[in-house]
N, C-alpha and C positions, 0 to 999 in steps of 0.2 A: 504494500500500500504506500502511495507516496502522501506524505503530510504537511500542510499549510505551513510554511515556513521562510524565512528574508534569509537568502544572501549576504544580505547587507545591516545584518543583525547588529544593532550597538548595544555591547555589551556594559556601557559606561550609564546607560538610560536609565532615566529616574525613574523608579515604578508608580503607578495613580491608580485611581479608584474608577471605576466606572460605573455610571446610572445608564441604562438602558432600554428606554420605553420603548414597547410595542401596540400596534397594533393590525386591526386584520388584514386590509391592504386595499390598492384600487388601480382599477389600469391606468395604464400611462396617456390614454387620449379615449374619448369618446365614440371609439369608430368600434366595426363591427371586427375585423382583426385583432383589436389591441382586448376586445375585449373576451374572443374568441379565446388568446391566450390564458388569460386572466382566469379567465371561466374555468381552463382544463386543467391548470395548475390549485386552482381552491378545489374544485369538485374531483380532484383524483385523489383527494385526501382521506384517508381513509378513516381517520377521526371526525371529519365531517358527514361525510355518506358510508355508514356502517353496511354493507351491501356486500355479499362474493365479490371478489374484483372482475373475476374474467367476466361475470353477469353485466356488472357496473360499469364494465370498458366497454360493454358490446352499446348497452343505452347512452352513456356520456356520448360517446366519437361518433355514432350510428345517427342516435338520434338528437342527443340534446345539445351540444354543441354544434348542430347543423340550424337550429332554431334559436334558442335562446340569445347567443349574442348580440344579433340584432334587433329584438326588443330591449335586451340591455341596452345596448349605445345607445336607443331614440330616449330611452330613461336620462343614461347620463348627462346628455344634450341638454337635458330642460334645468339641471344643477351646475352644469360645468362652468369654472371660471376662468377670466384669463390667467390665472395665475396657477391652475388644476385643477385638481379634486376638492369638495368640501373638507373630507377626509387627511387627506395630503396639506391642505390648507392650516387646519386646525391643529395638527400634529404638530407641524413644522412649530407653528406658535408655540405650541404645549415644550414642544421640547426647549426651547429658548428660551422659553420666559421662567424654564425649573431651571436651568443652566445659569443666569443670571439670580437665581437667589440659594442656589445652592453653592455658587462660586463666593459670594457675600458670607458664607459661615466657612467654607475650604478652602478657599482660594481654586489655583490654576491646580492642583491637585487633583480636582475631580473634575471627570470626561464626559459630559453627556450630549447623550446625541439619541436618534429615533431608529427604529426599522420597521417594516410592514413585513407580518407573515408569507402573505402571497403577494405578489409584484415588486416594484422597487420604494424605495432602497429595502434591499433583501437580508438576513438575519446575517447571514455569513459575509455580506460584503462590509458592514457596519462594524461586527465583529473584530472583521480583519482592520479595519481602519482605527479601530481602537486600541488592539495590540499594538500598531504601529507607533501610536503614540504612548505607548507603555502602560495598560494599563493590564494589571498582576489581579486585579479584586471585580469581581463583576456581580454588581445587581441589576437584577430583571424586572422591570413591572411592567406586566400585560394589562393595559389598561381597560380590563373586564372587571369591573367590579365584583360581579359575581362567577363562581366559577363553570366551567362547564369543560366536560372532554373534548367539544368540537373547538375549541376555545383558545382554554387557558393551556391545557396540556398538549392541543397541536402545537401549542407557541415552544414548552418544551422538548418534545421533538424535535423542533426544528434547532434550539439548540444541541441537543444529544449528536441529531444527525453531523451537525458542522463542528463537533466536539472529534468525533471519533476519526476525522482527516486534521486535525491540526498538532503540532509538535509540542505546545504549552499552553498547559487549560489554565487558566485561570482559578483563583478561589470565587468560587459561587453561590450565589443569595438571589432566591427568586421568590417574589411575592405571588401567592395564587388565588388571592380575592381580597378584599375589600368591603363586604358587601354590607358588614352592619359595622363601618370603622364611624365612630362618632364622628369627627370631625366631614367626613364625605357627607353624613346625611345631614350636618348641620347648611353644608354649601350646599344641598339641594333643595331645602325646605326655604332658605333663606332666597336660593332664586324664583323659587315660589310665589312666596311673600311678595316681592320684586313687583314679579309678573300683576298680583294679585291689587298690589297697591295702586297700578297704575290704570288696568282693566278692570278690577272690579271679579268678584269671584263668580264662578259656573253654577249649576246644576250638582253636578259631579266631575269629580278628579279622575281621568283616567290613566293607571299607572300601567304602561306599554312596555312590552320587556321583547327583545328578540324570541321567536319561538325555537324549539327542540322538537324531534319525535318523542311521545309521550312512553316509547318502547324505550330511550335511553334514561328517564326518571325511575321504570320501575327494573333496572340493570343496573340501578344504584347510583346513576348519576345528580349530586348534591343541586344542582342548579336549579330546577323548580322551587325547591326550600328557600332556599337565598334568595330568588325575587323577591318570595313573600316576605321573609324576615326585609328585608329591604323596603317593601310596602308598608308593612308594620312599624317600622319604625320612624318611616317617613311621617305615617299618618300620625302617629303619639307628637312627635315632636311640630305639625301644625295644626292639634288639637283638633283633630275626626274622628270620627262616629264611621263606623262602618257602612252608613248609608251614605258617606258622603265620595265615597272611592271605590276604585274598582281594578281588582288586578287583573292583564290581560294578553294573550303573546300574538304575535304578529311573524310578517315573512314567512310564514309554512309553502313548503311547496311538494308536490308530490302527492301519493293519494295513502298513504298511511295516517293515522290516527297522530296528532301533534299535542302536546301543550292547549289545555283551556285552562276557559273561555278566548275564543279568540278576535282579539283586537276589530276585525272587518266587522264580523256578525253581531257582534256587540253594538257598537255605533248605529248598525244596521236598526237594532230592535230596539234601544234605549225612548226614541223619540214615541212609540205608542205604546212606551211606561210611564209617558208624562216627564222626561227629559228633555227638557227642550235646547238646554245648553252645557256644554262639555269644554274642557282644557283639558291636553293629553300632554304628559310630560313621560320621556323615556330614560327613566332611571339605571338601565344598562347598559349606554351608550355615555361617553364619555367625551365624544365630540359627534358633533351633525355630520349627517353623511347621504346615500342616497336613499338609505331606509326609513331615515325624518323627516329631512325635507321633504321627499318629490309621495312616500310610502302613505308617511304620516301626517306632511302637513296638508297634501292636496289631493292626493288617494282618497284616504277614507274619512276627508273632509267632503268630497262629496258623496260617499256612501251615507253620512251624518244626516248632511241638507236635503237630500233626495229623498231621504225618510221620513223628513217632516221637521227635522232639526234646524234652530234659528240661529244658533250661534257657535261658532265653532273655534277655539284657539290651539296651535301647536306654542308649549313651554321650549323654548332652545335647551339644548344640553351645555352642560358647564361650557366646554371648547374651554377656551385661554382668560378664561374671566382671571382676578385676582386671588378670591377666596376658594375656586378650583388650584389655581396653582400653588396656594400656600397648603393645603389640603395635601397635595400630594408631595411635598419639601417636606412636610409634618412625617408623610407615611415614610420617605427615604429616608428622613434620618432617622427612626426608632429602626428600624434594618438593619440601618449603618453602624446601629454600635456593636462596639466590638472590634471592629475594623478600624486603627490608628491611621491618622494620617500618614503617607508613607513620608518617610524623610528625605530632603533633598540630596542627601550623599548616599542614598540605599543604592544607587546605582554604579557609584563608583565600590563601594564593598563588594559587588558582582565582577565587576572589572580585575581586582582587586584577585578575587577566587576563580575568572577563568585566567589570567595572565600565571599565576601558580600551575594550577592544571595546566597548562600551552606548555608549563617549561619541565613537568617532570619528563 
């Protein structure tokens, strides 16, 4: 096996810490190729589509990759900015604006930078650009709040897979949820509030989570409990009644049984319950993407109105707000301890111990 490794290895290099945010990823342009790829790299995952493979190759490549991608692109078209993806957009932000206040408590010591699962910037090229800059200590946060195998542990994987080709693994610390951390559901409720203060409150709250097949909850995947506990706590801390919210999952596709009550049908039936107005906030997304915007805010905003529904809000997800990114500087450094800052001559003591070694 040949393994990731410089030529031009400085063995004099100061060793650093690295923070490492993830998340799920988005193609590179809005077209039906870029998204063609996209598609067959998330959907060949086998943590995502739990499916026999040769079965699951025959329907990806045969049939769903010959359809799918082009109602994607006409999807991304109506979110895409000049600048990318929402997704790519809000990352970027994310990752810089924790880079700037985690550099304020460690200085140039600590390395943070982003990757996306599927598409770019990809787990191993990010990786590789952060050993270059030295970094010995690696934390991971997959920005899932709550966990999930399609998820949180494809994210490790995909470090595993790009562990097992390189020549020096790093010390590693990976966060694998979030879902009831005080401080996250204080920044949720308070953008809440926000939203609330300024429109004026709904009918009902509806709290929208990505969906799962409901075959991966009872194979013991924790992730339906964590929405709830996540609803739950959202709802104590802006003082609800249980009539006043409602948990519910969205994005199903496929014809097996998913996660309920589900996001469409809900909205669908609420308005001849005597609901006449709704705000939907998606507590498992961590930045806007094409599942909130284009899914959530004008999807099944018109399944809402079509029903008889007079008022209809999407809540934004955190993205790069400030009390999101203090929130997650909070979660990095309870991680971090433990971990010394590494010292500016830790690298000349390496030097130090290969130039002995060179000369026995």
């Amino acid at each position: 096996m040949k393994y990731i490794g410089q030529a031009d290895f400085n063995h004099q290099q100061a060793p650093k810490i690295g923070v490492l945010i993830t998340n799920l990823g988005t193609p590179q342009a809005p077209t039906t190729p870029a998204l063609r790829r996209y598609l067959a790299q998330f959907l060949s995952d086998p943590r995502v589509v739990e499916v026999p493979r040769l079965l699951w190759a025959c329907i990806l490549h045969g049939v769903i990759l010959r359809i799918r991608p082009r109602r994607s692109a006409a999807a991304y078209k109506t979110v895409w900015q000049p600048e990318g993806s929402p997704l790519m957009i809000h990352t970027q932000q994310q990752s810089d604006a924790l880079a700037v206040r985690l550099r304020r408590l460690y200085g140039e010591q600590v390395v943070v930078k982003f990757a996306m699962r599927y598409g770019e910037p990809s787990v191993t090229s990010v990786i590789e650009s952060m050993q270059r800059e030295g970094v010995r200590q690696l934390l991971v946060l997959p920005l899932y709040p709550q966990y999930s195998a399609a998820t949180t542990a494809s994210t490790f994987d995909a470090l595993a897979e790009d562990f097992t080709h390189r020549r020096w693994l790093p010390d590693l610390r990976f966060i694998s949820h979030y879902h009831d951390y005080p401080p996250y559901i204080t920044a949720l409720a308070n953008s809440i509030k926000a939203h609330w203060k300024e429109h004026g409150r709904a009918d009902k709250l509806i709290m929208s989570y990505h969906g799962v097949p409901l075959r991966y909850l009872k194979n013991g995947d924790p992730y339906h409990c964590e929405c709830h506990k996540t609803s739950r706590l959202l709802a104590e801390c802006l003082g609800l009644t249980k009539e006043d919210y409602m948990t519910t999952f969205q994005s199903r596709f496929g014809r097996e049984e998913w996660l309920k009550p589900y996001t469409d049908h809900t909205l669908q039936a609420l308005p001849e319950q005597g609901v006449k107005s709704v705000q939907v906030v998606c507590p498992g997304f961590s930045a806007d993407c094409l599942e909130t915007i284009e899914e959530i805010g004008e999807e099944n905003r018109e399944y809402f109105m079509e029903a008889g529904g007079e008022r209809y809000e999407y809540i934004p997800a955190l993205n790069a707000t400030d009390e999101h990114i203090d929130m997650l500087a909070q979660l990095v450094q309870q991680n971090l301890q433990g971990w010394d800052m590494p010292a500016a001559d830790a690298g000349q003591d390496m030097h130090t111990h290969y130039q002995n070694h060179s000369s026995l």
